[in-house]
N, C-alpha and C positions, 0 to 999 in steps of 0.2 A: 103831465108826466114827470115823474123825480128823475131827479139825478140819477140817480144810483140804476132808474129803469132805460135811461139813455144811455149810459155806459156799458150795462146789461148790452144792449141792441146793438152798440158798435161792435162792440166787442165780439159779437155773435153774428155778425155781417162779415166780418173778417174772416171767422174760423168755418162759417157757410161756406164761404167764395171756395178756400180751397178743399175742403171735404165736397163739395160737387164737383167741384174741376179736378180733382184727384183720385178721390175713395171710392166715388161710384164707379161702376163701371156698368151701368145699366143701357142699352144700346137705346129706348126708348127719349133716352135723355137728352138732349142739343145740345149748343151752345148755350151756358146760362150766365147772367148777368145776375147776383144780388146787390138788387140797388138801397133798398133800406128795409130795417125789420124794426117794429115795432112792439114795444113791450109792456103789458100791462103795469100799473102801477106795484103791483102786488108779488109779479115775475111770474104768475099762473102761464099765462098766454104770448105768444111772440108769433105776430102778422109777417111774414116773409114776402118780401117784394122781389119779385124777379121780373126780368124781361128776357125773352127766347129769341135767338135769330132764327129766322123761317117764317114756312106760311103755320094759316090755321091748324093744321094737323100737327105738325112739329110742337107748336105751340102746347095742345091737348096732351097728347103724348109723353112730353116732357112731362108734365103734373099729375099723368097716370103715374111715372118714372118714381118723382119723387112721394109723390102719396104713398110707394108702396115702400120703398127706403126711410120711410118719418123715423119708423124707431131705429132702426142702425143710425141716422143722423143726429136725433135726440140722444143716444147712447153715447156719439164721438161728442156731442156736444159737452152732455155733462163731464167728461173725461176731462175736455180740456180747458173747460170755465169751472169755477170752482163755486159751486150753488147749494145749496141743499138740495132745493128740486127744480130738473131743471126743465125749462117753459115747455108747454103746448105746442108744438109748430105747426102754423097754417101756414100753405104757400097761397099765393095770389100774385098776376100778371099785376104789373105797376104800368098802367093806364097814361101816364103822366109822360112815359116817352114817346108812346105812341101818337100824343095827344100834342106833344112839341115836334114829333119831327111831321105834324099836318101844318103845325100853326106857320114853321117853315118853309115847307113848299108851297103855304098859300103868299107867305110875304113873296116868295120867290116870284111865283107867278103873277104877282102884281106888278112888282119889282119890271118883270118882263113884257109887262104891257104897258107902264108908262113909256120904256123904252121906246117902243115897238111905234108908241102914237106921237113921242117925241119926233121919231126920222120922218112918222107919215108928216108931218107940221112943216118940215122944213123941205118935203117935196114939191 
């Protein structure tokens, strides 16, 4: 990926966060997290990573939310990045925290059974 399309993506991660936390006002929406967006080399495309607090439905819901907001957010987008044209937005759940906060509670739960077999040792 360039420079220029990594810059692109921060840049666009930033101005995400608060047009979802602010402009919408879509009740379908959650709590939303832009963790990273991703952008073609070329600026055609930009992969939006989100994570939702909630269950599976909140989850859904939310990405009904925003699929139906794309162009109002692509509109404030080009407004306030200065592109010619400006990216494609895909939202997609970011897997990567769900995927750390297991990796977590499985160390934990290890973590809690050395313990556990440490005290039975010295019974």
């Amino acid at each position: 990926m360039s420079v220029r399309a990594n810059r692109v993506g921060e840049q666009m991660k930033k101005e995400l966060g608060e047009i979802i936390g602010r402009k919408i006002k879509d009740p379908r929406i959650g709590f939303v997290t832009v963790t990273d967006v991703q952008v073609t080399g070329d600026l055609q495309q930009a992969t939006v990573y989100i994570s939702v607090l909630g269950d599976e439905k909140q989850r859904e819901n939310t990405l009904i939310g925003l699929a139906k907001a794309k162009g109002f957010i692509r509109s404030e987008i080009g407004q306030r990045i200065r592109l010619r044209k400006t990216p494609e937005i895909i939202f997609e759940f970011d897997e990567s925290v769900d995927y750390g906060n297991r990796i977590e509670s499985l160390l934990h739960q290890i973590h809690k059974e050395e313990k556990d077999n440490q005290q039975d040792d010295k019974v």
